[in-house]
C-alpha positions as a LaTeX table, in Angstrom:
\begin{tabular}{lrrr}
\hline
Residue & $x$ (\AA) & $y$ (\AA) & $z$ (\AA) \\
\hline
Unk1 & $-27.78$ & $-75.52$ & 9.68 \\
Unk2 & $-27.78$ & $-77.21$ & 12.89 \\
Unk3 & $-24.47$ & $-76.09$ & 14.84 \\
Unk4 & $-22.97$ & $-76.91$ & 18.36 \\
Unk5 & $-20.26$ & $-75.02$ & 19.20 \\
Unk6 & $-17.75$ & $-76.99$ & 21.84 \\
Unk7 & $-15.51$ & $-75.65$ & 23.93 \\
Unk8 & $-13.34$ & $-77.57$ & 26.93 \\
Unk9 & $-12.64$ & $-74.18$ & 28.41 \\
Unk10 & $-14.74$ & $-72.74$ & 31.22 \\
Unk11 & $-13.41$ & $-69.98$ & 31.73 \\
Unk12 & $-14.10$ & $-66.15$ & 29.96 \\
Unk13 & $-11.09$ & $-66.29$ & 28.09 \\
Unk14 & $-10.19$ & $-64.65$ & 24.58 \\
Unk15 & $-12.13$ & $-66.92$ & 22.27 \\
Unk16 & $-15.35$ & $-66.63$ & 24.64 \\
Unk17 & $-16.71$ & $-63.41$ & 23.50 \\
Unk18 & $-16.56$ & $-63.88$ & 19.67 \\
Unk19 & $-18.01$ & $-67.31$ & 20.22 \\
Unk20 & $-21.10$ & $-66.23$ & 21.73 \\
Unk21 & $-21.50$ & $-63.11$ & 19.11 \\
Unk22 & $-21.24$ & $-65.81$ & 16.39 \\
Unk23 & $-24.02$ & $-68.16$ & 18.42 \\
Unk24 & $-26.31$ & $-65.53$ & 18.94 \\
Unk25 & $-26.21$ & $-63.58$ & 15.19 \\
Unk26 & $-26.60$ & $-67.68$ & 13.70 \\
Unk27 & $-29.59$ & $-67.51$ & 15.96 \\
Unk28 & $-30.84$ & $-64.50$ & 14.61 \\
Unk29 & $-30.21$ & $-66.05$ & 10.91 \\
Unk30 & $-31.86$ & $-68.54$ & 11.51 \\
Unk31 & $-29.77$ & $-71.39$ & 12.48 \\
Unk32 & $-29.97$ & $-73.97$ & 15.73 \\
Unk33 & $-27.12$ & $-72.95$ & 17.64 \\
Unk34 & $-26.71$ & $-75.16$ & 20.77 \\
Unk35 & $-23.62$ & $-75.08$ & 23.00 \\
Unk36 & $-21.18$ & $-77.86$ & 25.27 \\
Unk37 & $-18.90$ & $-76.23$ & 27.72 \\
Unk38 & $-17.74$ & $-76.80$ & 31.34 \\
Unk39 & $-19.45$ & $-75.05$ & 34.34 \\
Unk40 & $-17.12$ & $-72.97$ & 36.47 \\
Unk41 & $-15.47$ & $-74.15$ & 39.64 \\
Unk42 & $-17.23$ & $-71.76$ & 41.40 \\
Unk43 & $-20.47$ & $-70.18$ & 40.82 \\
Unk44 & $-18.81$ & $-66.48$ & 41.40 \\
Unk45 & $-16.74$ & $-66.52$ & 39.14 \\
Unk46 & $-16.73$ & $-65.08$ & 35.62 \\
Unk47 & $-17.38$ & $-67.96$ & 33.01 \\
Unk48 & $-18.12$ & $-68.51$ & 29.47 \\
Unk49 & $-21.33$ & $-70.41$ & 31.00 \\
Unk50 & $-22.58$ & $-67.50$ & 32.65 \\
Unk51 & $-21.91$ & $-65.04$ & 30.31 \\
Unk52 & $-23.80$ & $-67.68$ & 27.66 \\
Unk53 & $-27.14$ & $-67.64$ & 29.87 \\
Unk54 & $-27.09$ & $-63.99$ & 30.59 \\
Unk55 & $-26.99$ & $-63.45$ & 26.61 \\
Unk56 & $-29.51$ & $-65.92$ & 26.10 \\
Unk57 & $-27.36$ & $-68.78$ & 24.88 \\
Unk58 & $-27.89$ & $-71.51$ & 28.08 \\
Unk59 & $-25.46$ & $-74.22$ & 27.23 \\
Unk60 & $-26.99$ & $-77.69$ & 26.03 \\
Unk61 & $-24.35$ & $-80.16$ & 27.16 \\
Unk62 & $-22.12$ & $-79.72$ & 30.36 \\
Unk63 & $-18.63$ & $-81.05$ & 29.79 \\
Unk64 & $-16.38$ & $-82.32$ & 32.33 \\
Unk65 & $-13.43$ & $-79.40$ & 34.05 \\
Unk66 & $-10.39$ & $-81.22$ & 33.00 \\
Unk67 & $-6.93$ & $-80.64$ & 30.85 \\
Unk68 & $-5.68$ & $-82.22$ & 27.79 \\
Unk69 & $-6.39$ & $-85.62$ & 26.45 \\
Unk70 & $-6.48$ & $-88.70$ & 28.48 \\
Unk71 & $-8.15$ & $-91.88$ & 26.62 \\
Unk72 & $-9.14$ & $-94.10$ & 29.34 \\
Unk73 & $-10.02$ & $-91.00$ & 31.89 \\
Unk74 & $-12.51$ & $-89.37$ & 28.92 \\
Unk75 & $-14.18$ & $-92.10$ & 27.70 \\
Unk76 & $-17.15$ & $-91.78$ & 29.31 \\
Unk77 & $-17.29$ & $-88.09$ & 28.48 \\
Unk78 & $-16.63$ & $-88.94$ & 24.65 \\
Unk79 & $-19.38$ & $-91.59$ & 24.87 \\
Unk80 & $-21.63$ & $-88.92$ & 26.28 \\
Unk81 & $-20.86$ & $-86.52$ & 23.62 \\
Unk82 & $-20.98$ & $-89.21$ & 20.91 \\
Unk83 & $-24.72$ & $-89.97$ & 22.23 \\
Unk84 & $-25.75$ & $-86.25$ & 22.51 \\
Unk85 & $-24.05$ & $-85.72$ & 18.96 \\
Unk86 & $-26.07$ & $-88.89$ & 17.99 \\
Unk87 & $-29.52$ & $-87.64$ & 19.11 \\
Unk88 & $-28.98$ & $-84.02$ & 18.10 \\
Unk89 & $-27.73$ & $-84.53$ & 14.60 \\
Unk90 & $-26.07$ & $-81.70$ & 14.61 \\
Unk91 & $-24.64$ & $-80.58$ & 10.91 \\
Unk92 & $-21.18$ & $-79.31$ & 11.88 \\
Unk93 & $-19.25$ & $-79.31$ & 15.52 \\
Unk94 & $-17.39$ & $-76.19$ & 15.62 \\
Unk95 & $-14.42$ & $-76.62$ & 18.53 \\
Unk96 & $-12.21$ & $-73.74$ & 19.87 \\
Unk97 & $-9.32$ & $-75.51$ & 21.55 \\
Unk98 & $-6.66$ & $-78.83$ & 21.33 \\
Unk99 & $-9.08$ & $-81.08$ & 23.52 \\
Unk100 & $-12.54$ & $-80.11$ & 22.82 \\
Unk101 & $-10.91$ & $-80.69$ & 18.83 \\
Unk102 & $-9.83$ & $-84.81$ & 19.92 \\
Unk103 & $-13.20$ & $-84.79$ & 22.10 \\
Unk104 & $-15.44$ & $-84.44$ & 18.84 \\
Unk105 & $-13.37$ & $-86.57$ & 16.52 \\
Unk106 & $-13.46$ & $-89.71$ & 19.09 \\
Unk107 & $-17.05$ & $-88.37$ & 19.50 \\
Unk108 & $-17.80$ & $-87.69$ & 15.85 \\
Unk109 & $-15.82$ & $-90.88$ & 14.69 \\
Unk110 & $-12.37$ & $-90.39$ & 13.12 \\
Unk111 & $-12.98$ & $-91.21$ & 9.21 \\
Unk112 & $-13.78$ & $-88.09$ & 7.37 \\
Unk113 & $-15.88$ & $-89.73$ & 4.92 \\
Unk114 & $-17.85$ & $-91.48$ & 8.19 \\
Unk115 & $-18.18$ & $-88.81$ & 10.77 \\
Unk116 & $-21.96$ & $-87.98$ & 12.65 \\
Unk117 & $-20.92$ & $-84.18$ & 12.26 \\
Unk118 & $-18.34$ & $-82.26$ & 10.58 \\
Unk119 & $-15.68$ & $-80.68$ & 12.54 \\
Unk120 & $-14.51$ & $-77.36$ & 12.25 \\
Unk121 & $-11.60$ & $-75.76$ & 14.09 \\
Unk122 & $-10.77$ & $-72.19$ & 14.94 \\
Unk123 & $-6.75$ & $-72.00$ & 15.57 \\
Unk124 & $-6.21$ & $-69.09$ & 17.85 \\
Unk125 & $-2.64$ & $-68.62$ & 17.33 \\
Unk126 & $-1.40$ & $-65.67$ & 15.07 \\
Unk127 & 1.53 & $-68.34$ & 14.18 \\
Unk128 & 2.06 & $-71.43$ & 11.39 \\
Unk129 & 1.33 & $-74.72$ & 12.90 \\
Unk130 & 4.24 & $-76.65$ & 13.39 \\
Unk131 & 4.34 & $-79.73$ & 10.37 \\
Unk132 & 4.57 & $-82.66$ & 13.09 \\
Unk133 & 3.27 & $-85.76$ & 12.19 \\
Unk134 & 0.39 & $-85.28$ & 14.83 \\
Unk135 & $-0.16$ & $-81.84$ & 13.75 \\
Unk136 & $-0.11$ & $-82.53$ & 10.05 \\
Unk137 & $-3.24$ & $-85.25$ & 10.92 \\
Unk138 & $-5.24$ & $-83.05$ & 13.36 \\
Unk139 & $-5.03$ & $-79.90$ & 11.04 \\
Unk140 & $-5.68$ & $-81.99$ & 7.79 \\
Unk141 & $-7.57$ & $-84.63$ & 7.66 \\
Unk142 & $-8.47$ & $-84.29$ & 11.13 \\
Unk143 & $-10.93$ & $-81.54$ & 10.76 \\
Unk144 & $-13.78$ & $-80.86$ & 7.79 \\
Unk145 & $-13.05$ & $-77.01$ & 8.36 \\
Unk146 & $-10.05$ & $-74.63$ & 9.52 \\
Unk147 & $-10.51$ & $-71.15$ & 11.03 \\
Unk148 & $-7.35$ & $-68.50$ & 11.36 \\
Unk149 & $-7.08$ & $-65.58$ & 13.21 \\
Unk150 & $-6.48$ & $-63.52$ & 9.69 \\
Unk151 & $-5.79$ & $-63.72$ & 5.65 \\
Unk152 & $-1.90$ & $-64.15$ & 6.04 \\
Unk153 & $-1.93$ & $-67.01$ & 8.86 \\
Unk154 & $-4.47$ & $-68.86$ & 7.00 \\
Unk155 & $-1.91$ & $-68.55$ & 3.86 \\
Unk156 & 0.42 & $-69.78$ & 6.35 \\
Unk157 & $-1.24$ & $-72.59$ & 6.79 \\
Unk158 & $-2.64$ & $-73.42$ & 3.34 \\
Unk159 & $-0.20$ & $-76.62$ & 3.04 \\
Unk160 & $-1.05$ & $-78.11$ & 5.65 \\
Unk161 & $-4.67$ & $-78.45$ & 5.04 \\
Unk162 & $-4.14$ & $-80.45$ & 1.25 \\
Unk163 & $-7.32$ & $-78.67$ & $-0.62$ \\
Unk164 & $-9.48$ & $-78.91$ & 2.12 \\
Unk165 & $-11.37$ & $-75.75$ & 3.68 \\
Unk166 & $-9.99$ & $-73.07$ & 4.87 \\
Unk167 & $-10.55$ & $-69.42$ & 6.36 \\
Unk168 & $-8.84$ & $-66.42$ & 7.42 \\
Unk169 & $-11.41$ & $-64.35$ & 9.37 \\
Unk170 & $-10.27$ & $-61.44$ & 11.74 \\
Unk171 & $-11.91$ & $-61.44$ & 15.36 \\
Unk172 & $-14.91$ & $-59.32$ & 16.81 \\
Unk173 & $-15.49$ & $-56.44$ & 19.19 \\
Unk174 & $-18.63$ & $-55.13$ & 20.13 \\
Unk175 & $-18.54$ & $-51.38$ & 18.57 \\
Unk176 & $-21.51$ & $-50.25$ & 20.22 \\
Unk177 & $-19.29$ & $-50.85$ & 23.73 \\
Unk178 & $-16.67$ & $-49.77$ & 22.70 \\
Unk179 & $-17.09$ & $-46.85$ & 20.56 \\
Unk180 & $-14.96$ & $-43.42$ & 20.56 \\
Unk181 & $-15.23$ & $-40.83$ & 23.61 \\
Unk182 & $-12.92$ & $-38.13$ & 25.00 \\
Unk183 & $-13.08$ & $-39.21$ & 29.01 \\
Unk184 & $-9.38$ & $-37.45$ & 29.89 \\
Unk185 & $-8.89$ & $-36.96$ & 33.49 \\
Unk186 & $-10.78$ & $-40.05$ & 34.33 \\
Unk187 & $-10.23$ & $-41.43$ & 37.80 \\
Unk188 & $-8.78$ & $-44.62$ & 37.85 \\
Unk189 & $-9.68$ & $-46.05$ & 41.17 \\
Unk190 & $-8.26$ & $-49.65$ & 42.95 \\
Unk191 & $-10.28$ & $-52.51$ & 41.06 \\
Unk192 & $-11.12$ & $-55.30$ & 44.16 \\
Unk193 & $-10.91$ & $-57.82$ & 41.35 \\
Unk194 & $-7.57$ & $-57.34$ & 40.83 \\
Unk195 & $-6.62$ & $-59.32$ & 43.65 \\
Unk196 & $-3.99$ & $-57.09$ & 44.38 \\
Unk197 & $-3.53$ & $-53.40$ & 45.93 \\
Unk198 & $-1.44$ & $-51.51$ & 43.73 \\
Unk199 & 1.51 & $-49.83$ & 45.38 \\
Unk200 & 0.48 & $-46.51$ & 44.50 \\
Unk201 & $-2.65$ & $-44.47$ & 44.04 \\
Unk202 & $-3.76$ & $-44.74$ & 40.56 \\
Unk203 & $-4.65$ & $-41.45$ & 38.37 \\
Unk204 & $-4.17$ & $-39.63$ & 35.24 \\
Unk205 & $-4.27$ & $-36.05$ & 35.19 \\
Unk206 & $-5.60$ & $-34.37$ & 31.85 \\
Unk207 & $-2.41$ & $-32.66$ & 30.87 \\
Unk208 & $-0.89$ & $-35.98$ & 30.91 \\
Unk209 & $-0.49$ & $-37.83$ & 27.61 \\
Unk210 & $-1.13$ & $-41.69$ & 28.14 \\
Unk211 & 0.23 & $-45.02$ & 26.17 \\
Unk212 & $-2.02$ & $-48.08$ & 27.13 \\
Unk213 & $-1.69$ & $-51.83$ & 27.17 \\
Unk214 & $-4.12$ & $-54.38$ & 27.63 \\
Unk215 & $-2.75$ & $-57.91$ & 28.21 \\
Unk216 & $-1.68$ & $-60.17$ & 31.02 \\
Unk217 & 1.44 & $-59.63$ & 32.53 \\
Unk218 & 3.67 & $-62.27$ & 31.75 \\
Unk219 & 7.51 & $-62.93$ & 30.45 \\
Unk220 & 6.48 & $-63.80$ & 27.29 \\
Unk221 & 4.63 & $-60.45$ & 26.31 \\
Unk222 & 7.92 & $-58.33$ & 26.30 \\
Unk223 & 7.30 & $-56.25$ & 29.45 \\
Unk224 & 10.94 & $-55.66$ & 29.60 \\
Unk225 & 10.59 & $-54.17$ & 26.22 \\
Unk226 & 7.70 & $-52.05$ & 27.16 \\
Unk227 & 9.31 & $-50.85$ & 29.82 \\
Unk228 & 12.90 & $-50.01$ & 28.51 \\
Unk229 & 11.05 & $-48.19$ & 25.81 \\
Unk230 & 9.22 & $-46.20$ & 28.46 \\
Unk231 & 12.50 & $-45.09$ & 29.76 \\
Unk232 & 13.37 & $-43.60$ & 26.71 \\
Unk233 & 9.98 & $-41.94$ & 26.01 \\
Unk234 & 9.67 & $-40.34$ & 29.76 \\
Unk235 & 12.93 & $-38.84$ & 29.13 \\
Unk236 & 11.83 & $-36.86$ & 26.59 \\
Unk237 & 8.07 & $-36.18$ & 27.54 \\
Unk238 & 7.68 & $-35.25$ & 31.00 \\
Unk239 & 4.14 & $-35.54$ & 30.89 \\
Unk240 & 3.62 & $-39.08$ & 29.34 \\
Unk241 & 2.39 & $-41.96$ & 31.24 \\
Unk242 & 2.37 & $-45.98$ & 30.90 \\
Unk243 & $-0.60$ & $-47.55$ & 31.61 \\
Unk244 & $-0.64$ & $-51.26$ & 32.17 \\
Unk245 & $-3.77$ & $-52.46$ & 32.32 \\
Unk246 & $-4.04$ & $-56.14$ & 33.17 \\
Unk247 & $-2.98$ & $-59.33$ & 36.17 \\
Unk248 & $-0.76$ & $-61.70$ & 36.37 \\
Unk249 & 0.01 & $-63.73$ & 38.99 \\
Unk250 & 3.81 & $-62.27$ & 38.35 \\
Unk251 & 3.12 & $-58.80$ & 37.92 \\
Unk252 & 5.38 & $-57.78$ & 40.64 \\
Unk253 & 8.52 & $-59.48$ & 39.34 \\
Unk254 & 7.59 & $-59.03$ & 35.53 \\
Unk255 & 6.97 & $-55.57$ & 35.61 \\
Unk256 & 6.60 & $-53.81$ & 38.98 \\
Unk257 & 10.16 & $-54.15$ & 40.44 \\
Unk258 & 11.32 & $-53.51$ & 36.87 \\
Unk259 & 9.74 & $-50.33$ & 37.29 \\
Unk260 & 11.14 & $-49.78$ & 40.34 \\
Unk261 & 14.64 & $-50.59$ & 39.20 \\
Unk262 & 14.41 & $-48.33$ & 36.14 \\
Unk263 & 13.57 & $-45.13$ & 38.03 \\
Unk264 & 9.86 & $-44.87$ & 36.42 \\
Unk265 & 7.30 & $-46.26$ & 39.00 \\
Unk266 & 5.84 & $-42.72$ & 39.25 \\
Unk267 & 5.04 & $-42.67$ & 35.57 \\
Unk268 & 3.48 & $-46.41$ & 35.08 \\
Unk269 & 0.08 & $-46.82$ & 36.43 \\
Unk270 & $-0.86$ & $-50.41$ & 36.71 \\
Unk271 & $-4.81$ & $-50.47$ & 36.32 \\
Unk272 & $-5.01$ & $-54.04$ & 37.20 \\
Unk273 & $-7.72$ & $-56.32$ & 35.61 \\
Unk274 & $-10.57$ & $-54.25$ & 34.64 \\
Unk275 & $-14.16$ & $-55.68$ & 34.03 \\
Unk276 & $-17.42$ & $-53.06$ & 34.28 \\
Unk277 & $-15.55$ & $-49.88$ & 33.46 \\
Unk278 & $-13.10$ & $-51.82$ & 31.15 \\
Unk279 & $-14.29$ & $-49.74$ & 28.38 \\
Unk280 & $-13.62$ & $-46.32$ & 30.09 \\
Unk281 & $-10.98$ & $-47.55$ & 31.13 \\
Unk282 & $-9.66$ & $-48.33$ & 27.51 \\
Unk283 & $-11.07$ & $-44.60$ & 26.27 \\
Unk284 & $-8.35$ & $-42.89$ & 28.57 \\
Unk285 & $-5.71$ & $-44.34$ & 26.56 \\
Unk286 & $-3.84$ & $-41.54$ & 24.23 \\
Unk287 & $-1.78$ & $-44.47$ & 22.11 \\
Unk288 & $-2.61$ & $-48.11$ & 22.27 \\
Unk289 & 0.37 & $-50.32$ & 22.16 \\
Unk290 & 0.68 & $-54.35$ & 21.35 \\
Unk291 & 3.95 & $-56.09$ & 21.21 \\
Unk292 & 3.16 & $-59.83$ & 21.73 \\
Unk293 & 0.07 & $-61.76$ & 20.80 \\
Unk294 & $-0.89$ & $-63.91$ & 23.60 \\
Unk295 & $-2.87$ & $-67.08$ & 23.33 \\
Unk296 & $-5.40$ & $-65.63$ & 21.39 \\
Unk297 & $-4.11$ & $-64.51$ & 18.24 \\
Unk298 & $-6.67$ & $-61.83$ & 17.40 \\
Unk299 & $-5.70$ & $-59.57$ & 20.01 \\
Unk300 & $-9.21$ & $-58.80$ & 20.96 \\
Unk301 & $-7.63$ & $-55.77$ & 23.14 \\
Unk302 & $-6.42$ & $-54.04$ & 19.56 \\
Unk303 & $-9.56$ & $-54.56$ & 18.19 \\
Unk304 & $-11.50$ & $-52.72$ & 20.80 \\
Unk305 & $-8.84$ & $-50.14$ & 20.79 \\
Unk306 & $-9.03$ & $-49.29$ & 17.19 \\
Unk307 & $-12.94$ & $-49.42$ & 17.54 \\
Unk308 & $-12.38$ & $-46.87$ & 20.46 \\
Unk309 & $-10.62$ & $-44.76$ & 17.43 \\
Unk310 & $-7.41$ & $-44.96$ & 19.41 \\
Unk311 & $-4.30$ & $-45.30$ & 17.13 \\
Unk312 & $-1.86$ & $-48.26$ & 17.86 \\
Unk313 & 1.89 & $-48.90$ & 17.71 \\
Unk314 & 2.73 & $-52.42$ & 17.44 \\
Unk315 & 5.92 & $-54.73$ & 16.21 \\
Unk316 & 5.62 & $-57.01$ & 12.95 \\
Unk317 & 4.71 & $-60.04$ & 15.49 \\
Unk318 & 2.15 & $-62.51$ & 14.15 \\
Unk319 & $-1.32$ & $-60.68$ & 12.79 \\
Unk320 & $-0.26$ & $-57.11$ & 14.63 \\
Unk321 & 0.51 & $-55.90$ & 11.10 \\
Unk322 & $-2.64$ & $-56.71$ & 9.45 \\
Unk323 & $-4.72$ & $-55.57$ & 12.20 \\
Unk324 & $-2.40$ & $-52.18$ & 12.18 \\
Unk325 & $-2.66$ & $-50.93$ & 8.94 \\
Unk326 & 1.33 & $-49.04$ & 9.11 \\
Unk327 & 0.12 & $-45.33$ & 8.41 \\
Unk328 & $-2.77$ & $-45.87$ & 7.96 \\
Unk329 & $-4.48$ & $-46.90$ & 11.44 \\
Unk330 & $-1.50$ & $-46.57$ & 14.02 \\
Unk331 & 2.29 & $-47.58$ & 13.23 \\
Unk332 & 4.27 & $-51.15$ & 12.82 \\
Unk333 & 7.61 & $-50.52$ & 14.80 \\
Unk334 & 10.57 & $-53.17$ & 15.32 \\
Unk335 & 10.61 & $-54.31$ & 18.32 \\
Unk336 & 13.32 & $-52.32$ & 19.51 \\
Unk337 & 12.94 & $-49.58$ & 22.69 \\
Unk338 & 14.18 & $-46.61$ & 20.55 \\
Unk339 & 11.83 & $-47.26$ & 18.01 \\
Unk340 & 8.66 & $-47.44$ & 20.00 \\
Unk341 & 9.32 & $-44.21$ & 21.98 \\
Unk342 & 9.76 & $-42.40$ & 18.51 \\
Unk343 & 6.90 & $-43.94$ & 17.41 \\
Unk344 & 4.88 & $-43.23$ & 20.70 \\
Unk345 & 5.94 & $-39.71$ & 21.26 \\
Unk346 & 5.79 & $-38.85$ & 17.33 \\
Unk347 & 1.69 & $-39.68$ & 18.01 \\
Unk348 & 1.33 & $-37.84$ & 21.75 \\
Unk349 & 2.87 & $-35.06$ & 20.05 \\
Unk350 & 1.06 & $-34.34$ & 16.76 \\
Unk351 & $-2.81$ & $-34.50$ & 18.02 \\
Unk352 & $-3.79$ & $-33.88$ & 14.20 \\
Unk353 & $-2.13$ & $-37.36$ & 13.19 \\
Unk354 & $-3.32$ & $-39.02$ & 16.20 \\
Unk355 & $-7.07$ & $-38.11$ & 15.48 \\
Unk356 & $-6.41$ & $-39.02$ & 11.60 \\
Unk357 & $-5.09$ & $-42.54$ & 12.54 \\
Unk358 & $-7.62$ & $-43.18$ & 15.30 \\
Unk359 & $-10.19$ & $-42.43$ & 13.21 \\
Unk360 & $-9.34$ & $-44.50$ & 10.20 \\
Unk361 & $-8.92$ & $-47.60$ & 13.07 \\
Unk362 & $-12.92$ & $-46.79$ & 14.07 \\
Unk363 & $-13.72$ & $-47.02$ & 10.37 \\
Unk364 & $-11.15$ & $-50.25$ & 10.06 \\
Unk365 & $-12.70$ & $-51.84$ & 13.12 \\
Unk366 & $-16.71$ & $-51.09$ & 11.35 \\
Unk367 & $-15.47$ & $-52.64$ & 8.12 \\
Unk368 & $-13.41$ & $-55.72$ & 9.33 \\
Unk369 & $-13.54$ & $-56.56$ & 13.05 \\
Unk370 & $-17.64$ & $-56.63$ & 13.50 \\
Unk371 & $-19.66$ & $-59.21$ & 14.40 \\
Unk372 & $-21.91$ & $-59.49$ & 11.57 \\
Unk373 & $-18.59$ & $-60.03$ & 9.48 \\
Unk374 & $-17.27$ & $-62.12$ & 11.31 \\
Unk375 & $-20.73$ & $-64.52$ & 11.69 \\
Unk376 & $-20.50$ & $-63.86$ & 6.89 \\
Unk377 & $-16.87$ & $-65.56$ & 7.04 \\
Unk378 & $-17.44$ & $-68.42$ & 9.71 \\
Unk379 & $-21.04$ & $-69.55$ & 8.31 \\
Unk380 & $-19.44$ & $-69.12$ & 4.64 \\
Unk381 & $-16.99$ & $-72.00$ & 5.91 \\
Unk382 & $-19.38$ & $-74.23$ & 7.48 \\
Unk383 & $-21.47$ & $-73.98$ & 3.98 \\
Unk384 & $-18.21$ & $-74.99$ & 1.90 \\
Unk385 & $-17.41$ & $-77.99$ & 4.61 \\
Unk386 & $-21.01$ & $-79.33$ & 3.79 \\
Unk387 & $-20.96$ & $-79.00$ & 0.17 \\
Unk388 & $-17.02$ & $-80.63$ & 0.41 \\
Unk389 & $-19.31$ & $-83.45$ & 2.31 \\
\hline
\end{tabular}
């Protein structure tokens, strides 16, 4: 198969990394895997483009920086596309977001029955799609090929696509990077890319028992849940510590001053946004914890947390609960405070369970989350959009 994979998105954002996995195993296959992206703004830093050429994968097509869908100001970008799509004759045009999605079908031509390439689209929310006319078009008949974030969102979404192809694959995580190690009492020192100085000196001591997050700090991702549930868990364990790894450009008011209001500064440790020692960082982490998926619906942080072998406790939110395996591989909680301190300090305080559960998540995340599996159930879509064809 000849593949390009399109994405409007130049930054090194959740669907980045399983992207280039899947471009470079289809390599490996055998396959002509090409990719269209935007450069970055600036040439330090971190993009999808540069991580592409460092693995090998140099992009074939820049695309314009730009936002949404304007018809008159993309037209020469669609023409552009529609000419490289022309000369390449590619086999299917796999697209990762809204606008690279409308920028192949005005490339690719509209009809199904008439397009230069099928179209395939991965939907990174954990959510169903809303049944709006638009929607009902663009997630139909408006793509050859539909990619979930897992089995039950894809079931979710099994009206909407009238017969035609569909998938529920989990994400990907590198398991060599990030496989188990016992790295208690690692340092955590003041990351420059963080943007920010934290307000304290960061550390974790190894008599203290740690709960980890990994996501950006925003409204949206319940930090005042995290945080009223750490109130109740420090009450009881002296020696437990939150650790917020992430930035947001309203991490002070979202979860800083909280801290501060609620008496527990001393016990949260905000690691800011962690990039070469992300994976230590990760491996100092006693219980994992996910409340919210964000705008990628895999929660690529779980997944290298359970291939860490470090046991999670999340709420029934989107594809949390099929990820978490509920006694099996960490702990589905309501998303109430009370309940996630009892489910927290119920793990920091039986080691036994904790190693039980965190290994079962290493031998969950080798089974389902890794990228060979996930290049099986991608390519076994684009194979059932070209017979459909």
């Amino acid at each position: 198969m000849k593949i390009l994979q399109l994405t409007s998105d130049w930054k090194w954002t959740g669907p980045a990394e399983p992207m280039l996995l899947l471009a470079r195993i289809l390599r490996e296959r055998g396959h002509a895997v090409e990719l269209a992206c935007p450069e970055a703004p600036a040439p330090d830093l971190r993009s999808l483009a540069g991580e592409a050429r460092q693995l090998g994968v140099k992009p074939a097509l820049m695309l314009e920086r730009a936002r949404g869908l304007r018809p008159l100001r993309d037209r020469a970008e669609v023409q552009r596309l529609h000419a490289f799509l022309r000369e390449q004759r590619f086999d299917i045009v796999h697209t990762w977001h809204t606008r690279d999605h409308l920028l192949a079908l005005r490339a690719a031509g509209l009809s199904e029955r008439r397009r230069l390439a099928a179209v395939v689209r991965s939907y990174r929310k954990a959510e169903r799609i809303a049944r709006w006319p638009w929607n009902r078009w663009l997630f139909g008949p408006g793509c050859d090929g539909l990619v979930c974030v897992s089995p039950r969102t894809a079931e979710w979404n099994r009206a909407l696509r009238g017969g035609r192809p569909l998938a529920g694959v989990f994400g990907a995580v590198d398991l060599v990077r990030f496989a188990p190690a016992h790295l208690r009492g690692l340092a955590l020192l003041p990351n420059e890319e963080c943007g920010i100085e934290p307000p304290h000196a960061l550390g974790l001591l190894p008599e203290q028992r740690v709960v980890g997050i990994v996501a950006r700090v925003q409204r949206e991702r319940r930090f005042d849940l995290l945080l009223a549930a750490a109130v109740h868990l420090f009450r009881e364990d002296p020696q437990a510590r939150l650790l917020i790894v992430g930035r947001g450009t309203h991490r002070a008011e979202v979860a800083e001053l909280p801290a501060q209001r609620l008496d527990i500064a001393d016990r949260v440790v905000f690691a800011g946004y962690r990039t070469q020692d992300y994976a230590d960082v990760l491996r100092s982490i006693d219980v994992f914890t996910y409340l919210v998926p964000g705008s990628d619906g895999t929660c690529r942080a779980l997944l290298e947390a359970a291939a860490c072998g470090i046991p999670a406790v999340v709420t029934p939110r989107g594809a949390l609960p099929e990820i978490v395996l509920d006694g099996e591989t960490g702990l589905v909680v309501p998303e109430e405070p009370e309940a996630l301190a009892r489910a927290w300090r119920a793990l920091l305080e039986d080691s036994e369970q904790r190693r039980r559960l965190g290994e079962s998540a290493r031998a969950r995340a080798q089974a389902e989350f890794s990228p060979p599996r996930f290049a099986d159930a991608v390519e076994a879509i684009y194979r059932e959009v070209l017979r459909a064809r």
